[in-house]
N, C-alpha and C positions, 0 to 999 in steps of 0.2 A: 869192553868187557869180553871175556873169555870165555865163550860159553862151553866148551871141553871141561874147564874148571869148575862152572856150576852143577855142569850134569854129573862130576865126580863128586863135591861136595854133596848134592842131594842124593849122592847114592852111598857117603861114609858117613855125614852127620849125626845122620837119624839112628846109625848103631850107640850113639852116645846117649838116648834118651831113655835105654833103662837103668843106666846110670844116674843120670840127673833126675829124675823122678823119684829113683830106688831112694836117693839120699835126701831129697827134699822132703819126700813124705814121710818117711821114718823118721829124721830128726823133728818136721812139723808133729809126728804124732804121741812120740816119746815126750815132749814139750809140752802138748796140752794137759795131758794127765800129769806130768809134775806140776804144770803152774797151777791148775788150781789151785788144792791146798795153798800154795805159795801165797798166792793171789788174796784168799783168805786170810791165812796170817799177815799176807801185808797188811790190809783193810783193818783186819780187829785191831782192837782198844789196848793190849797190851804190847807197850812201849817196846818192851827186851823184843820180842819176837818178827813185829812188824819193822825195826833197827835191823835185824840180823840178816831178814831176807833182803830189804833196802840197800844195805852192800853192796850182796850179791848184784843186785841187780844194777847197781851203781857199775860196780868195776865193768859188767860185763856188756854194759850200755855203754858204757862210754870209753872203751877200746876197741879198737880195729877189729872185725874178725879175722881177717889176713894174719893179725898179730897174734891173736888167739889160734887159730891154726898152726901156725909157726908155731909157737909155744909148745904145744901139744904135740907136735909130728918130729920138730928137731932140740926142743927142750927137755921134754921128759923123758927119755930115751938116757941121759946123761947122767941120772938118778941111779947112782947104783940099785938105791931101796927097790925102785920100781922096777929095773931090770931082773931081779933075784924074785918077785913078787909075781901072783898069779896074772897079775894085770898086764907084762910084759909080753904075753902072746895076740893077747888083745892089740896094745898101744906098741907094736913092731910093724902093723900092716895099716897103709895108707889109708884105706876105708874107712877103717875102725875108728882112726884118728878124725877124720873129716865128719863123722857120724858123732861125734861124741864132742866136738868142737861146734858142731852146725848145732845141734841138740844144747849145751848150756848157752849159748849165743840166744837161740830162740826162745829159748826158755826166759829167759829175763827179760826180752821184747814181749812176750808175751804176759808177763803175769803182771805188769806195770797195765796192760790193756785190759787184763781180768778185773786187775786191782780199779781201774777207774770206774768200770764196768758196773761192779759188785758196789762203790763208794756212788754213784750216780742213781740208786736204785731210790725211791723217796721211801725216808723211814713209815711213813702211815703204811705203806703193802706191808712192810713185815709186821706190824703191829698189828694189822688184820688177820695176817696168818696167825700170829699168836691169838689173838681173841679165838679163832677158831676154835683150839685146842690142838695144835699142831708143835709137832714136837722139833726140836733145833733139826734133826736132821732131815724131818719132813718140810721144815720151813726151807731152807735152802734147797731142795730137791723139786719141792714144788714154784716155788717164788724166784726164789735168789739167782740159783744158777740158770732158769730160764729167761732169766730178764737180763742177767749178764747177758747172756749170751747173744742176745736181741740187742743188747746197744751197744755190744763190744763188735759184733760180726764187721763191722764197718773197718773199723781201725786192724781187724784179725785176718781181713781178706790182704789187706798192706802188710801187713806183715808176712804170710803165705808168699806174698808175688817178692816180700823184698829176699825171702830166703832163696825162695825158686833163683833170682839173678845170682846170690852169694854166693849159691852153691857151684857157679862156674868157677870160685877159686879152688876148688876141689884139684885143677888142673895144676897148679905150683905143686902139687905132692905127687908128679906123676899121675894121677887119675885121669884117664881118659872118657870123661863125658864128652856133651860138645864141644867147651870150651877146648878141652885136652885133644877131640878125636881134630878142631879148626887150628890148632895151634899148629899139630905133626902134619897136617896136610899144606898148611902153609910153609911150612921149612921144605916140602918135596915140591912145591909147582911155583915157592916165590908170587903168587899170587892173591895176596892178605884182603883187599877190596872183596874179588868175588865170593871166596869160603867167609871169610865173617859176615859177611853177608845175609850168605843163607842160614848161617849160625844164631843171627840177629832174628829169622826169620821163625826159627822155630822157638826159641825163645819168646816170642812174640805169641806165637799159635798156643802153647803153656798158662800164658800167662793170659791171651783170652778166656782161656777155656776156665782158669778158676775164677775171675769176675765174672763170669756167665753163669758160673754154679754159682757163686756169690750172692750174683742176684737175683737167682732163680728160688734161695732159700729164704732172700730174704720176703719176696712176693709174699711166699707159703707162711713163713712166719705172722706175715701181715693179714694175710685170711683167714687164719683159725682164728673159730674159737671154740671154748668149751662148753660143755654141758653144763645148767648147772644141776644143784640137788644135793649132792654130800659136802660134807666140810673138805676133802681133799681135791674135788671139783670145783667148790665154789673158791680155792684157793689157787687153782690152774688159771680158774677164769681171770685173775687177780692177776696171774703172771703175764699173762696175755691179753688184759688191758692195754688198750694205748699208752704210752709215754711218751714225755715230752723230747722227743728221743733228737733234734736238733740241737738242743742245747747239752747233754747226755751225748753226743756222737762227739761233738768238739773237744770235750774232757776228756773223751777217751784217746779221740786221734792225736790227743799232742804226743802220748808215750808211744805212738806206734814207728817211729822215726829210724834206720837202722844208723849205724855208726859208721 
């Protein structure tokens, strides 16, 4: 091992990490707030709607991101329409492209996890929230989406780490995160073992750090509880019941899988 090379990687890699973070978290965050709703229309009772978004998330589960990337960075480009259209300033810069590709990828990994999440909730909680006299949008704000989120976290923390790794194809489009900044440093010293290496290394350190949050929330989730007394209390408490969340975690982690 070459340690000139190590001490050069550990002093360029680490410029690649507001990249890879920039793009991981912005595509994970843009993704959560679409999948819900998604995630909801997947789960409801009407056929048209919960078909439409199943699609979506068909196609975009079950094609390469690479491919998807590709698509979007050397594809649409080719569209006269899009070239003439406001969106061409946008979808001309590699970023944009990789952000908007990571973003409907995740998006559909995710609301399949929502969707299991929200379908694993046992109907008697909502039926209690409705006895309350709690209304659909307090039922789901109080109930629904706290409980998703309690047996989805599991399969949503996999998804996070599987983006977090995706996001080093960000480097086929030119982007120099780590993947990009160990690539161009292995074309200058011919030295691939030791820079991916250390590449491997902080990728590693990322990807502890959100299981550690992971499980740091999930502890907390598991300690509260609520007050009771009012109907929007006694319907917290509800949320925050125990479930049978081993059988509820498996349903969810089968959609968490990336492609």
């Amino acid at each position: 091992m070459n340690g000139s090379v190590v001490v050069e990687a550990l002093t360029t890699l680490p410029m690649g990490l507001v990249l890879t973070i920039g793009l991981t978290a912005s595509s994970l965050l843009l993704s959560f707030f679409i999948s819900v709703p998604l995630a909801v229309l997947r789960a409801a009772p009407n056929r048209a709607m919960s078909t439409a978004v199943l699609v979506y998330t068909y196609v975009f589960r079950g094609t390469p991101l690479l491919v998807q990337l590709f698509i979007i960075y050397y594809g649409v480009g080719q569209i006269p329409l899009i070239r003439q259209s406001f969106l061409w300033p946008i979808l001309r810069e590699p970023v944009w492209c990789a952000l908007v590709a990571f973003t409907l990828n995740s998006t559909a990994h995710t609301t399949e996890v929502f969707r299991g999440g929200i379908q694993a909730i046992p109907c008697g909680l909502i039926e209690a929230g409705k006895s309350l006299g709690l209304s659909r949008r307090q039922t789901f704000g109080l109930i629904t989406f706290p409980l998703m989120m309690r047996i989805s976290l599991p399969a949503y923390t996999n998804e996070m780490i599987g983006m977090l790794k995706g996001s080093s194809l960000a480097s086929t489009i030119t982007l120099l995160e780590i993947t990009g900044l160990a690539r161009k440093l292995v074309s200058a010293t011919f030295a691939p073992y030791e820079v991916f290496l250390v590449a491997g290394a902080l990728y590693l350190a990322l990807t502890y750090a959100i299981a550690n949050l992971s499980a740091r929330l999930e502890r907390r989730w598991n300690r509260q509880s609520a007050p009771a007394g009012t109907g929007a209390a006694v319907a917290s408490s509800i949320a925050y019941a125990p479930v049978d969340l081993p059988v509820h975690r498996s349903t969810a982690m089968n959609h968490s899988n990336h492609t």
